[in-house]
C-alpha positions in Angstrom: -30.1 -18.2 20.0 -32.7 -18.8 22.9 -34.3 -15.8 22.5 -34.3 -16.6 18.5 -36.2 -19.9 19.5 -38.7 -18.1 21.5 -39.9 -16.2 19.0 -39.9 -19.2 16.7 -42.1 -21.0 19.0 -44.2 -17.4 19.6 -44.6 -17.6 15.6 -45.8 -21.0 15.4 -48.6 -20.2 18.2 -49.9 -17.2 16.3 -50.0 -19.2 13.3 -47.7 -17.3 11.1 -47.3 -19.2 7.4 -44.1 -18.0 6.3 -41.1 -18.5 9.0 -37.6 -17.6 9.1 -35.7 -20.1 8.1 -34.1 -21.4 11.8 -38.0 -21.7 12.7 -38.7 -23.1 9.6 -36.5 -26.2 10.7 -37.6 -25.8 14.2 -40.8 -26.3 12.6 -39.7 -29.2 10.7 -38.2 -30.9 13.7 -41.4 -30.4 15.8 -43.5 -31.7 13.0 -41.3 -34.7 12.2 -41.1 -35.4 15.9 -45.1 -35.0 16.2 -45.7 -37.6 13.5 -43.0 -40.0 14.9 -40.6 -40.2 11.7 -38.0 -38.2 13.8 -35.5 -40.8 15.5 -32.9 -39.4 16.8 -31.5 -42.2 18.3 -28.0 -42.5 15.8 -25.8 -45.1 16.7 -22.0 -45.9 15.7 -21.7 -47.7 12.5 -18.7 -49.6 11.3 -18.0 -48.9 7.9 -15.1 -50.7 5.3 -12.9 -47.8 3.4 -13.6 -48.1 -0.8 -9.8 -47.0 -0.9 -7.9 -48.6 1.6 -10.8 -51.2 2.8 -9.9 -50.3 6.3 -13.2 -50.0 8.9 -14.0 -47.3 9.9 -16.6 -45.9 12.4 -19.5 -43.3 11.2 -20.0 -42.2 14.7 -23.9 -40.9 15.9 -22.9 -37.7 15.7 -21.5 -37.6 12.6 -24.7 -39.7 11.3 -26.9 -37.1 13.0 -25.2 -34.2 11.0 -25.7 -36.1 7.3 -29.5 -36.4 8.6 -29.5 -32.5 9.1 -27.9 -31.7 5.7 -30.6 -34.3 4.0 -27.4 -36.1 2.3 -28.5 -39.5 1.7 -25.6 -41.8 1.3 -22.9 -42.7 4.2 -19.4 -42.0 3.8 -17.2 -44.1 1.5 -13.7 -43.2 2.3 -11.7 -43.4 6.1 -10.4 -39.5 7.2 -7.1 -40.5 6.4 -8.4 -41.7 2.6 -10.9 -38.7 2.2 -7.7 -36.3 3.2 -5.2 -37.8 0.6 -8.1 -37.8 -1.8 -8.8 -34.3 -1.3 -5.1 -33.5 -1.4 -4.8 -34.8 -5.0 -7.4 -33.1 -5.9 -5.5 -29.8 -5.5 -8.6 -28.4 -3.0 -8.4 -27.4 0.9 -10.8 -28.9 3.4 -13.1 -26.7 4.3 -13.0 -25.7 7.8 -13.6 -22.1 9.6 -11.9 -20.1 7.1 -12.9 -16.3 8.3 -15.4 -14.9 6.1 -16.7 -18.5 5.3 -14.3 -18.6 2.2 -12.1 -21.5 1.6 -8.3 -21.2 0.4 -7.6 -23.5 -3.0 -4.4 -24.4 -3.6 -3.6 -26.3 -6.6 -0.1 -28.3 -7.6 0.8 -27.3 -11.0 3.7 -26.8 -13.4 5.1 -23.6 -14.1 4.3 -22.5 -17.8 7.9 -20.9 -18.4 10.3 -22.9 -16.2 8.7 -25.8 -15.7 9.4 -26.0 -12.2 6.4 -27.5 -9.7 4.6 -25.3 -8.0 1.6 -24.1 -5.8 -0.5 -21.5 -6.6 -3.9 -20.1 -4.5 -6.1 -20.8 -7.6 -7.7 -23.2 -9.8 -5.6 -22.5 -13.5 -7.7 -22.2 -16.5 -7.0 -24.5 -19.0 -5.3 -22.4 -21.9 -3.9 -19.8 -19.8 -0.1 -19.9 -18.3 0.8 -20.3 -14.7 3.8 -19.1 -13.4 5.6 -20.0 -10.2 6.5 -17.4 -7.6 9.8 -16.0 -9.2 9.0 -16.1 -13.0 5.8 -14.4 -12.4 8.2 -11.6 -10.8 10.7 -11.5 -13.3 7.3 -11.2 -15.6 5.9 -8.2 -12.9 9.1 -6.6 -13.1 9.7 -6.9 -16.8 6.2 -5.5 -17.5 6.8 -1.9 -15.3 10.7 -1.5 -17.0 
């Protein structure tokens, strides 16, 4: 990454136009920072949960990572509210998933049995789902 940033900064002295895009926010940065709109100076907010009405605390760093992504409203929801929230919703958090994908899982009801079940997709309204052992029963059915 160093060696990245040098040649960022090289870049910027030759006057190059078009940068890659880690100098382009290095750029960014340097401008913002120039002109005095850069304050990096975060500091721990309390907050009140929408769900549970709990507080909460929206630490710096957290703060300083919504300022990065440019996403311009603070958090509603506690961890322990967003997680249940995102639980009923049938979708993983996303975390380091190799490859950068994220797993879904979605609760459903099987189509034949009527069983509850999981199942590593989001169904497609229309089409059956099948838990683990009537989609085998189906499998098997299918190659007799």
């Amino acid at each position: 990454m160093a060696g990245r940033v040098q040649g960022c900064f090289q870049m910027l002295f030759e006057g190059v136009t078009k940068p890659a895009p880690l100098c382009a926010i290095l750029f960014a940065r340097r401008r913002d920072w120039a002109e005095g709109s850069l304050s990096m100076e975060f500091q721990d907010k309390i907050l009140k949960c929408i769900d549970c009405g709990a507080d909460f605390v929206f630490t710096a760093g957290e703060q300083l990572f919504f300022h990065d992504k440019a996403f311009r409203n603070e958090p509603k929801r506690c961890k322990a509210c967003k997680a249940k929230r995102v639980a009923v919703l049938g979708a993983v958090p996303r975390g380091n998933h190799r490859g950068g994908f994220s797993k879904v899982e979605t609760r459903t009801t099987c189509s034949q049995c009527g069983k509850e079940t999981t199942v590593p997709f989001r169904p497609t309204q229309g089409r059956p789902v099948f838990c683990r052992e009537c989609f085998q029963q189906r499998r098997e059915a299918a190659t007799a």
